[in-house]
N, C-alpha and C positions, 0 to 999 in steps of 0.2 A: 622661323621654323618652330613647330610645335612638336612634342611627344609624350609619349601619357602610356602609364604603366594601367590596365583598367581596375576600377573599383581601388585604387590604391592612391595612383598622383598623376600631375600634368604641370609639363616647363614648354614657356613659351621664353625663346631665346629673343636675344636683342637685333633687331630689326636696322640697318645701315650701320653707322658706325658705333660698335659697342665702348662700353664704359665698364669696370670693374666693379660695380654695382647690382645684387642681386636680391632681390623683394622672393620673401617667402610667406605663404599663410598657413597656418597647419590646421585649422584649425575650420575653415569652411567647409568640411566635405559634408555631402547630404545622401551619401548612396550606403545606404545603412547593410553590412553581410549578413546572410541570411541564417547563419550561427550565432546574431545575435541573441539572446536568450533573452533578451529583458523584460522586468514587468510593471518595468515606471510608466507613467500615461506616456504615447508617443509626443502630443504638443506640447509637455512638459520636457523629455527630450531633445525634440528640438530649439527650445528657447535655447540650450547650453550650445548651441552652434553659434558660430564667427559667422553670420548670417551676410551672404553678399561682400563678405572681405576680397576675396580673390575677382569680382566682378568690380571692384572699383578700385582696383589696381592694374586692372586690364589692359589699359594700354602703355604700360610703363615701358614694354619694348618697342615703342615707338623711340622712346627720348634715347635708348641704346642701354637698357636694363633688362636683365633676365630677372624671370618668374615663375614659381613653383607653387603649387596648391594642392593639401589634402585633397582627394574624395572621396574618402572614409570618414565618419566622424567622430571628432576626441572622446567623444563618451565611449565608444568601442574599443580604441586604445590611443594614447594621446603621443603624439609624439612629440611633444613640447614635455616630457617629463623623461626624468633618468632609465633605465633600466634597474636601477637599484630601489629604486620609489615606487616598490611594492607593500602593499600591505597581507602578511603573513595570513590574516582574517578570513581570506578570500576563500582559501585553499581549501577542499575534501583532506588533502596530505600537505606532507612538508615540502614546500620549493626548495629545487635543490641548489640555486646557486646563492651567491651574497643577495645580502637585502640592506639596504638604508633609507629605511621608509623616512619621508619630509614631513614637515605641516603640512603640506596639501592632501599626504596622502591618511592624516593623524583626521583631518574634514571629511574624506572619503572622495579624493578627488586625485589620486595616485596615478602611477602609470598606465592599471586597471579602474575604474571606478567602481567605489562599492553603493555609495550615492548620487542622485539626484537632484540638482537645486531646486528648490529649497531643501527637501528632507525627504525625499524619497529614497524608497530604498531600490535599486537597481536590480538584482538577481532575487530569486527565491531558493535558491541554493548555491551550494559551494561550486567555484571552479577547479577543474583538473587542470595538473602544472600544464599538461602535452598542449590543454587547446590555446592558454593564455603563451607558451611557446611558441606557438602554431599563428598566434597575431602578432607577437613581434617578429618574426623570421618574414612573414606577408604582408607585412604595413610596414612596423616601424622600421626595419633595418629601411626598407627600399628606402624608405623616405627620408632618413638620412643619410645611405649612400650620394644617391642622385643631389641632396643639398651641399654633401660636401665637395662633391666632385665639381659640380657648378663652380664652388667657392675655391679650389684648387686652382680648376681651368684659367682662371680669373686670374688668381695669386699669380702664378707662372709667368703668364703672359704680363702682367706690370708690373707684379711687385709689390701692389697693394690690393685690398678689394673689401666696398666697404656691403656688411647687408643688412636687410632694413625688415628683422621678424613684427609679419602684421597682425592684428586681432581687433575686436571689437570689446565692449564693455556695456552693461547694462545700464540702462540710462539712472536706473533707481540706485545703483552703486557706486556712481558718478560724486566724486565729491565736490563742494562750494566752490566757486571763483571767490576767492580774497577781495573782497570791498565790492561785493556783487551778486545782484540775488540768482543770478544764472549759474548754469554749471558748467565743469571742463567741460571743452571740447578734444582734448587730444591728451593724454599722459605717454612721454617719454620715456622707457626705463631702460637706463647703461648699469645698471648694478655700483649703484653710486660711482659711477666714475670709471670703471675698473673693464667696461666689456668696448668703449671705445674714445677715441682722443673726445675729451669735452669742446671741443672747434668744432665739430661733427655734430654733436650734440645739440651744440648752440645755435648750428645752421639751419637745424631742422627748425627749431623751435622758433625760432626768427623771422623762420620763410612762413610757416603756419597761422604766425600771429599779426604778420602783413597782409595774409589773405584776411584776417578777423576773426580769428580763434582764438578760445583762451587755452593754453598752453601749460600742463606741470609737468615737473622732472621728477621722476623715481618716486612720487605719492599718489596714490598707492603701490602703483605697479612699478615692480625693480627691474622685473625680466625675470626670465626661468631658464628652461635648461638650453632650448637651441642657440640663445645668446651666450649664454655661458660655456656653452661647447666649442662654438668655433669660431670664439673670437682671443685677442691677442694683439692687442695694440703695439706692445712698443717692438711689436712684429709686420707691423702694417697690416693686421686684420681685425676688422672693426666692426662690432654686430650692437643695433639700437632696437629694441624692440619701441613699439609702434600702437598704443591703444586708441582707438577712435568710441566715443561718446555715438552708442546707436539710433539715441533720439535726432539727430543730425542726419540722418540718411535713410530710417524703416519705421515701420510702425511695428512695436516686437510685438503684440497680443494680435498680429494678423499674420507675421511671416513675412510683413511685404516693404517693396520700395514708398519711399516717402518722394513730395516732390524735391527733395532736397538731395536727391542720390546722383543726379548728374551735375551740381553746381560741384558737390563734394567730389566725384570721379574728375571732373575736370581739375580740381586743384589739386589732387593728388596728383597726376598727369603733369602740372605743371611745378610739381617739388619735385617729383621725379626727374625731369629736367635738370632745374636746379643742381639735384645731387651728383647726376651724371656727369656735367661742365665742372663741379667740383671736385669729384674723380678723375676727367682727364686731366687738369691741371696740376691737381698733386703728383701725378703720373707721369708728365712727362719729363 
């Protein structure tokens, strides 16, 4: 069963018998709103997209895993960042509520983005609080209602539920394989340990590097905030975020699929599996 809020998000529910396992991507949407203001080039905008993340997790409700995906995109407001992780700079006037802007948003890469990767600047003038209000009340809450509520449902019903936030990484960011002139393929980040049991952790990494990936834990990427929001291990709720190496499956200076996007969807497909059989096990 699918459902989709428009211009906002879309959850495809788990297909036979479900598993407490739930894949999110926030980070793919390409339906740009038309209040977007900006005046960074567009195919420099769109490089900062999870390009085809939600397409190669596609069929994970086949193995009995639900799935959720942006289709807005994080340069317009990201929902992988706090509500607090604004940057004050932004503003014509004073926001009115708490603010505890991060390193991300100290780079211009905040709740709001004030930059562009590399160094573009994003607006040509200040925002007012009402409109940046106005995308988290129409993007972000929904998009995290609907994630929590999935991850509720889930909880309820077993007791445990593990979720697996997805993204992509740019190939030129990618750091070395250790004793190898190749680079990762895949970076794991539980926030050192802390956003799910390291057996979860190890599983992934495991099954990733038996298909012939190189695999790192928490270097560079630790996780951000949807891992850090609602997870809770020694609660039995367990969130791993998920970086996949895009030279692996697109070619980023065209946009497009590489032939490498259906070997990579299949094994995602078949970790997803995987984590599902290791979900109902702990489960029953």
């Amino acid at each position: 069963m699918s459902t989709s809020i428009p211009g906002v998000l879309y959850t495809r529910k788990a297909n036979g018998s479900s598993a407490p396992v739930i894949f999110d991507s926030p980070h793919s949407g390409t339906e740009y709103p038309h209040d977007f203001d900006f005046v960074a080039p567009f195919e420099v905008l769109r490089k900062s997209e999870d390009s085809f993340v939600d397409e190669l997790y596609a069929l994970v409700p086949e193995c009995g895993a639900n799935l959720q995906a942006a289709l807005f995109p994080r340069s317009y407001i990201d929902p992988n960042r706090s509500l607090l992780d604004i940057d004050p700079e932004l503003f014509e006037e004073r926001w009115p509520e708490p603010l505890a802007p991060s390193e991300k948003t100290r780079l211009g890469h905040g709740l709001i983005w004030r930059l562009c990767p590399p160094n573009y600047v994003l607006y040509a003038r200040k925002l007012c609080p009402k409109e940046v209000k106005r995308r988290i009340e129409t993007y972000w809450r929904p998009y995290h209602f609907s994630l929590r509520e999935m991850l509720d449902e889930a909880y309820a019903r077993f007791g445990k539920v593990w979720h697996i936030n997805c993204h992509s990484m740019p190939a030129a960011g990618v750091p070395q394989s250790p004793g190898s002139t190749g680079r990762i393929d895949f970076v794991l980040g539980d926030r050192d340990g802390t956003t799910c049991d390291p057996e979860f952790t190890a599983l992934v990494a495991s099954t990733l590097e038996a298909y012939g990936y190189r695999v790192r834990v928490n270097d560079p990427y630790k996780g951000v905030e949807l891992v850090r929001a609602y997870s809770d291990p020694s609660n039995g709720r367990h969130s791993l975020q998920v970086e996949i190496n895009r030279a692996i499956y697109m070619n980023e200076e065209k946009q497009e699929r590489n032939p490498g996007f259906s070997v990579l969807q299949d094994n995602l497909t078949r970790l997803a599996a995987v984590l599902c059989d290791y979900a109902r096990t702990q489960t029953r």
